[in-house]
C-alpha positions as CSV (number, residue, x, y, z in Angstrom):
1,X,15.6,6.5,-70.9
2,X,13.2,6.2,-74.1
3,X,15.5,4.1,-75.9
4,X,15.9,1.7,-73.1
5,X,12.9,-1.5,-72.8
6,X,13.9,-1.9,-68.9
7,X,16.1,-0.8,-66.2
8,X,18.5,-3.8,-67.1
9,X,19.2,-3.2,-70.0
10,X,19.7,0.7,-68.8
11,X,22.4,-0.4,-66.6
12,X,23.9,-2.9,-69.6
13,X,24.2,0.4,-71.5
14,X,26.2,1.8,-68.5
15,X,28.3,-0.9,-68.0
16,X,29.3,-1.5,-71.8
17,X,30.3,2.4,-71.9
18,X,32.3,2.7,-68.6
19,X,33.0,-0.5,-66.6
20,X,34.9,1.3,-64.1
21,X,32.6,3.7,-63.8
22,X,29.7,1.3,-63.8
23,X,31.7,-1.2,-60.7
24,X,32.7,1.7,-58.8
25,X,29.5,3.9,-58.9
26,X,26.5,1.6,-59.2
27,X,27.9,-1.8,-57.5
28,X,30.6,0.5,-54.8
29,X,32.9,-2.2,-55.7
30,X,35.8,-0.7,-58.0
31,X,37.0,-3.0,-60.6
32,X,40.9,-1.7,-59.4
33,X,40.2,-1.7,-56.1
34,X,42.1,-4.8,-55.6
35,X,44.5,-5.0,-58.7
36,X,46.8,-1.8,-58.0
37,X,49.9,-3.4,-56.3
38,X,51.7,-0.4,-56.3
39,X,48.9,1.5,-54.7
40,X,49.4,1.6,-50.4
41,X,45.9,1.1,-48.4
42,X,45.3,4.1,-46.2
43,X,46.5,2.1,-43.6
44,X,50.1,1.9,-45.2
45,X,49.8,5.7,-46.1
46,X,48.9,6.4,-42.6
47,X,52.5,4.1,-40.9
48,X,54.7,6.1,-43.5
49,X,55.8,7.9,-40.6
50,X,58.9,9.7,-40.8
51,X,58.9,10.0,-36.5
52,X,60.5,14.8,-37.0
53,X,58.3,16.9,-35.2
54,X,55.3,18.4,-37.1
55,X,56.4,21.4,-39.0
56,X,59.8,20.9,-38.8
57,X,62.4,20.4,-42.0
58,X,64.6,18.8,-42.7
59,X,68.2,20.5,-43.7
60,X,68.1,18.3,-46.8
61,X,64.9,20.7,-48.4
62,X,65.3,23.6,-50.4
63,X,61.6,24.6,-51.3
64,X,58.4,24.9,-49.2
65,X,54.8,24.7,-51.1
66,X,51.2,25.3,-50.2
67,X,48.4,24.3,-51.6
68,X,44.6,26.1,-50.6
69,X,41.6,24.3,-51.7
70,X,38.2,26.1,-51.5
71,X,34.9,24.8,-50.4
72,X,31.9,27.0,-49.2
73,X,32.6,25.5,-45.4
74,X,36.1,25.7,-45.0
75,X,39.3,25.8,-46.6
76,X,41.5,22.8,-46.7
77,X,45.6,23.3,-47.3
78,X,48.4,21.1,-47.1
79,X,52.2,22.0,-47.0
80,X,55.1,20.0,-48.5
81,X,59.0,20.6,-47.9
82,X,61.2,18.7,-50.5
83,X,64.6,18.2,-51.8
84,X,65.7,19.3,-55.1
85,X,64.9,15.3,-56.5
86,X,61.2,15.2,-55.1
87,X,61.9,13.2,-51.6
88,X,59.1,15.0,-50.0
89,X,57.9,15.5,-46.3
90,X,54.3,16.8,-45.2
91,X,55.0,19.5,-43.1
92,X,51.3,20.5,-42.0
93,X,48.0,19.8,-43.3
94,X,44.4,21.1,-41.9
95,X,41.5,23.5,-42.4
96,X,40.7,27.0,-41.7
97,X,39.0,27.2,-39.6
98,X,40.6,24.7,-37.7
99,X,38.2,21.8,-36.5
100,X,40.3,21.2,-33.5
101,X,40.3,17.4,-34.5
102,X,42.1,15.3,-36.9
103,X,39.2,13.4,-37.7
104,X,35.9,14.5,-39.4
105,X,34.1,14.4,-42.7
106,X,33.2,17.2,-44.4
107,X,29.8,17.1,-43.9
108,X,30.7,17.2,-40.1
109,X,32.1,20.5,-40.5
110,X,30.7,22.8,-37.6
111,X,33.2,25.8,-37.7
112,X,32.7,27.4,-40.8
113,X,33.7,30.2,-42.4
114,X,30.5,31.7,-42.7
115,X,30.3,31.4,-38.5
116,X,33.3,32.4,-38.1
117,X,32.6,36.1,-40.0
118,X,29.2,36.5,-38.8
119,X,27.6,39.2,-40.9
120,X,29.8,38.4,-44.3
121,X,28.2,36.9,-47.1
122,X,29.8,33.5,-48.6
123,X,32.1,35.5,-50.8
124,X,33.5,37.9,-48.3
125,X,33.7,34.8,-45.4
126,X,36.1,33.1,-48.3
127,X,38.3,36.4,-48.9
128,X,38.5,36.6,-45.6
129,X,39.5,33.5,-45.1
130,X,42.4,33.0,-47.5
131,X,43.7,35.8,-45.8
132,X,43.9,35.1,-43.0
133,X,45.2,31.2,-43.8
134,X,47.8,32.7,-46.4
135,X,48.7,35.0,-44.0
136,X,49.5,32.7,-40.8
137,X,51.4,30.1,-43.2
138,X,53.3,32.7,-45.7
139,X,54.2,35.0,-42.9
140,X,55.7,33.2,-40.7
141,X,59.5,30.9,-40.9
142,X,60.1,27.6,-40.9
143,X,62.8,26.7,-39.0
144,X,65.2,23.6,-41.0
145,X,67.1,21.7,-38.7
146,X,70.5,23.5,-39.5
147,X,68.9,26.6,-38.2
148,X,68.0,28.5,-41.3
149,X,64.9,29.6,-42.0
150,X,62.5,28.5,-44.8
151,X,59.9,30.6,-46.5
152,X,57.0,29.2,-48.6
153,X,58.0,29.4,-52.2
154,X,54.7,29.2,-54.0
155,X,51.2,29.2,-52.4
156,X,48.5,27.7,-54.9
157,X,44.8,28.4,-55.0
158,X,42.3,26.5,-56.1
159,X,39.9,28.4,-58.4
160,X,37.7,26.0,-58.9
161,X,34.6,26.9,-57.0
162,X,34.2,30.9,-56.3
163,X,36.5,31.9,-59.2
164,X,35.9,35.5,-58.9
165,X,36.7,35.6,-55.0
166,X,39.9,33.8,-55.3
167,X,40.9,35.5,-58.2
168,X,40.5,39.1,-56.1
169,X,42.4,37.7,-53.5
170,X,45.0,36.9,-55.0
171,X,44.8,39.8,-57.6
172,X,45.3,41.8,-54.1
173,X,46.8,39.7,-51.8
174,X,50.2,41.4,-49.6
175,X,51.5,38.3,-50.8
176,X,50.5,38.7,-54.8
177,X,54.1,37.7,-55.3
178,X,54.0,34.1,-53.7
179,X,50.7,33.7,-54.0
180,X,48.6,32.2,-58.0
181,X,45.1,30.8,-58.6
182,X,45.0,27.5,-59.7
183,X,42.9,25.2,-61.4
184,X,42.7,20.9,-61.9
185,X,41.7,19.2,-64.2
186,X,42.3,15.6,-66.1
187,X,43.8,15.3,-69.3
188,X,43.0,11.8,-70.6
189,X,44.7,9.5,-73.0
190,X,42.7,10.8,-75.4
191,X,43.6,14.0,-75.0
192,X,47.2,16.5,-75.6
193,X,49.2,17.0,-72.9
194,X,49.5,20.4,-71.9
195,X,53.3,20.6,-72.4
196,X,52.6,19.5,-76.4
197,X,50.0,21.8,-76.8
198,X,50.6,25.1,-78.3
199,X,52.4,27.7,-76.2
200,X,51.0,31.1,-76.8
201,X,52.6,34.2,-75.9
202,X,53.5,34.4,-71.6
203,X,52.5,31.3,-71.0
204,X,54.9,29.3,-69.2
205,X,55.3,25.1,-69.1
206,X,56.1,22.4,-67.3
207,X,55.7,18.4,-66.5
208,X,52.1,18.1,-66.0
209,X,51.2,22.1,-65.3
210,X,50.6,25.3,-67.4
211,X,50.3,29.1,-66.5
212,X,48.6,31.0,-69.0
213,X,49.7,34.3,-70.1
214,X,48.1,37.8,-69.3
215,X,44.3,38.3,-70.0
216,X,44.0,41.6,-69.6
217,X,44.7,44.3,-66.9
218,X,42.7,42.9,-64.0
219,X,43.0,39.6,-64.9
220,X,45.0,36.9,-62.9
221,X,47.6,34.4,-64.2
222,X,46.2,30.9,-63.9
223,X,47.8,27.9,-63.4
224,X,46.3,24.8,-65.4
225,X,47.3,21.5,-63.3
226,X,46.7,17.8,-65.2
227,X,45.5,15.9,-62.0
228,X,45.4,12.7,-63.6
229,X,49.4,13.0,-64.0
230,X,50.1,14.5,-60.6
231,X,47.5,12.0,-59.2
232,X,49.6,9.2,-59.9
233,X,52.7,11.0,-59.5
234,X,51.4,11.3,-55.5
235,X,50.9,7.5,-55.6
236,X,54.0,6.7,-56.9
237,X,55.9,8.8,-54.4
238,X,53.6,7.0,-51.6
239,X,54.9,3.9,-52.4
240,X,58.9,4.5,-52.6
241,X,60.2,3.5,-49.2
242,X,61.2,5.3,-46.4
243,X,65.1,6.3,-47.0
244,X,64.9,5.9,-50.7
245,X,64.7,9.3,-53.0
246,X,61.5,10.7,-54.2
247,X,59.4,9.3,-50.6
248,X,56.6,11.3,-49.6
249,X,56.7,10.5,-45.9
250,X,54.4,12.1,-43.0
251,X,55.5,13.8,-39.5
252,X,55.5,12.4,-36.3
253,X,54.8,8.7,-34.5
254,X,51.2,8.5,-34.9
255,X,49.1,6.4,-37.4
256,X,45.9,7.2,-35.9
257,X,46.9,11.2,-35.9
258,X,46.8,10.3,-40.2
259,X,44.5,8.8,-40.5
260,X,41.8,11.3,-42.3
261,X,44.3,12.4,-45.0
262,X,44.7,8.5,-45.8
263,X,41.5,7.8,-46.7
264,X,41.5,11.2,-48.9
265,X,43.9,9.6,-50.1
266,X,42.7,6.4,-51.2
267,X,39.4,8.1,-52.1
268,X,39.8,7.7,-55.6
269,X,40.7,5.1,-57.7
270,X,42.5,4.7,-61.3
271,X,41.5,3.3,-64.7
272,X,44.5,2.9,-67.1
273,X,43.4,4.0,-70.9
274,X,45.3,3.8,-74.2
275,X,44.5,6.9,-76.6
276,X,46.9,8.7,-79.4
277,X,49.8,6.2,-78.3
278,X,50.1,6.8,-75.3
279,X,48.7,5.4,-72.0
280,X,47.2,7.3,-69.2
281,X,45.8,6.7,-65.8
282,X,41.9,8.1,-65.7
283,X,41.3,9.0,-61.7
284,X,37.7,8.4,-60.6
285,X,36.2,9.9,-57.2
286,X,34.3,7.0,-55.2
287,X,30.8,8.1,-54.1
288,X,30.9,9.2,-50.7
289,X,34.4,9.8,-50.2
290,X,36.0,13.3,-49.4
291,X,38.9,14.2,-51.4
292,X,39.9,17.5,-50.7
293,X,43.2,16.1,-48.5
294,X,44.2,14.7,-51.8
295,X,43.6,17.9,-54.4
296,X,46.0,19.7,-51.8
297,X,48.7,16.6,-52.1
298,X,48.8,17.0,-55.7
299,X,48.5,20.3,-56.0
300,X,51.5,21.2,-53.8
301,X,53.2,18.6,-55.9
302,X,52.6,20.2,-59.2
303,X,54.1,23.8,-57.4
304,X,57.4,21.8,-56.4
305,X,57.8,21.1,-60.5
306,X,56.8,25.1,-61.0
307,X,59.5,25.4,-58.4
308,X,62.1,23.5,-60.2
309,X,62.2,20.1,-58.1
310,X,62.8,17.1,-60.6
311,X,62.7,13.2,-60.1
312,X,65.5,13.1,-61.5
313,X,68.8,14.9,-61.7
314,X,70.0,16.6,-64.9
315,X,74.0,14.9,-65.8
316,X,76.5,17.4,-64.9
317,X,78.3,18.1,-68.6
């Protein structure tokens, strides 16, 4: 830049404003990468197997989630069923259309949306889409292992990229009652919280998550999801044990059949700041690395607190 007498001293500038940023951007070598203890490798994340059958839950779980995010390719979702205290088991994960591997970058993506709707343009191949996805995952039962059968509770959207589209669907969907765009972002330290900020009139609030109030007749409730906090949140439930309460644990005996949503997983990395007293874990995407897997994850946890699961348990009075 013009104020700059070289390209080191450029990249001083750089470092001196974010170091994080600076190690994990321009040198690939996160300064965190080897300091977060509590943080499981995508290896670990891959062995936390939980050995029930894919899709099947457990009589324990009382609420089913979904979480859709949108890319101009394909649609990536994850489901979650959990107990009342956050123990948490991935139920299904994937794309639509399905890749019919378990393995592939995004980039790699051959069955798109647009080929699969020849003839649509990009908005009508993602409408189409989402209804079809929402409609195989929200329309059909889940069977629990006592032999009841679960619905999905709450089916999220991302908004983020073709707002108008998702909006319309869900504005319109069969399942407008299950179904709410949605939309991530991080609130640093820096930065209110959304549950301290001011709740206007239908807005509703939780840990982490708002949903604004109506807009206007054709408008679309949207809910407002702090990443950073449901970021960590995911990483924290990664690491409890296998047995203990609030474990997020995967389906089936496989590590290799995991391991693409590991390394969405691990595809970002955390910087802890301090701001208006308090202290707050900044998440940072890693060049290169596809994080989609992971926006689903933490999505689907932030529709289990709209659902009313809780870490912990209220005392009985």
């Amino acid at each position: 830049t013009s104020d700059c007498l070289s390209a080191l001293q450029y990249a001083m500038n750089l470092r001196l404003r974010d170091e994080a940023m600076f190690a994990a951007e321009y040198q690939n070598e996160p300064l965190t990468a080897k300091e977060e203890e509590d943080m499981l490798s995508a290896d670990e994340i891959a062995a936390k197997l939980n050995r029930r059958p894919e899709g099947a839950v457990p009589s324990s779980c009382g609420r089913l989630v979904m979480y859709v995010d949108v890319q101009k390719k394909c649609l990536y979702y994850a489901i979650l069923a959990l107990e009342p205290n956050f123990t948490a088991y991935l139920l299904e994960y994937g794309t639509h259309p399905d890749q019919q591997r378990h393995y592939f970058a995004y980039r790699e993506v051959r069955k798109t949306l647009a080929t699969a709707r020849r003839g649509h343009g990009e908005e009508a191949a993602i409408y189409a889409g989402l209804e079809a996805l929402v409609a195989e995952k929200l329309g059909r039962a889940w069977p629990r292992d006592d032999g009841a059968e679960m619905r999905i509770s709450l089916c999220l959207i991302d908004s983020g990229y073709q707002k108008d589209t998702v909006e319309l669907y869900v504005r319109q969907s069969k399942y407008a009652s299950t179904v709410m765009s949605a939309k991530g972002f991080g609130v640093g330290a820096s930065s209110v919280p959304l549950e301290e900020r001011t709740k206007k009139k239908g807005e509703e609030v939780g840990d982490g998550w708002k949903v604004t109030g109506p807009q206007g007749e054709h408008s679309v409730r949207l809910v407002l999801i702090d990443t950073n906090h449901w970021k960590s949140f995911l990483h924290a439930r990664l690491a409890v044990p296998l047995g203990d309460g609030g474990c997020l644990s995967l389906w089936g005996k496989s590590e290799q059949r995991h391991r693409m949503i590991a390394e969405h997983f691990t595809s970002e990395y955390r910087v802890r700041t301090e701001g208006r007293g308090r202290k707050v874990d900044e998440w940072k995407e890693q060049p290169g690395r596809d994080n989609h897997l992971l926006d689903c994850a933490v999505g689907c946890l932030a529709a289990a607190s709209m659902v009313g699961c809780r870490l912990l348990a209220k005392a009985v009075p």
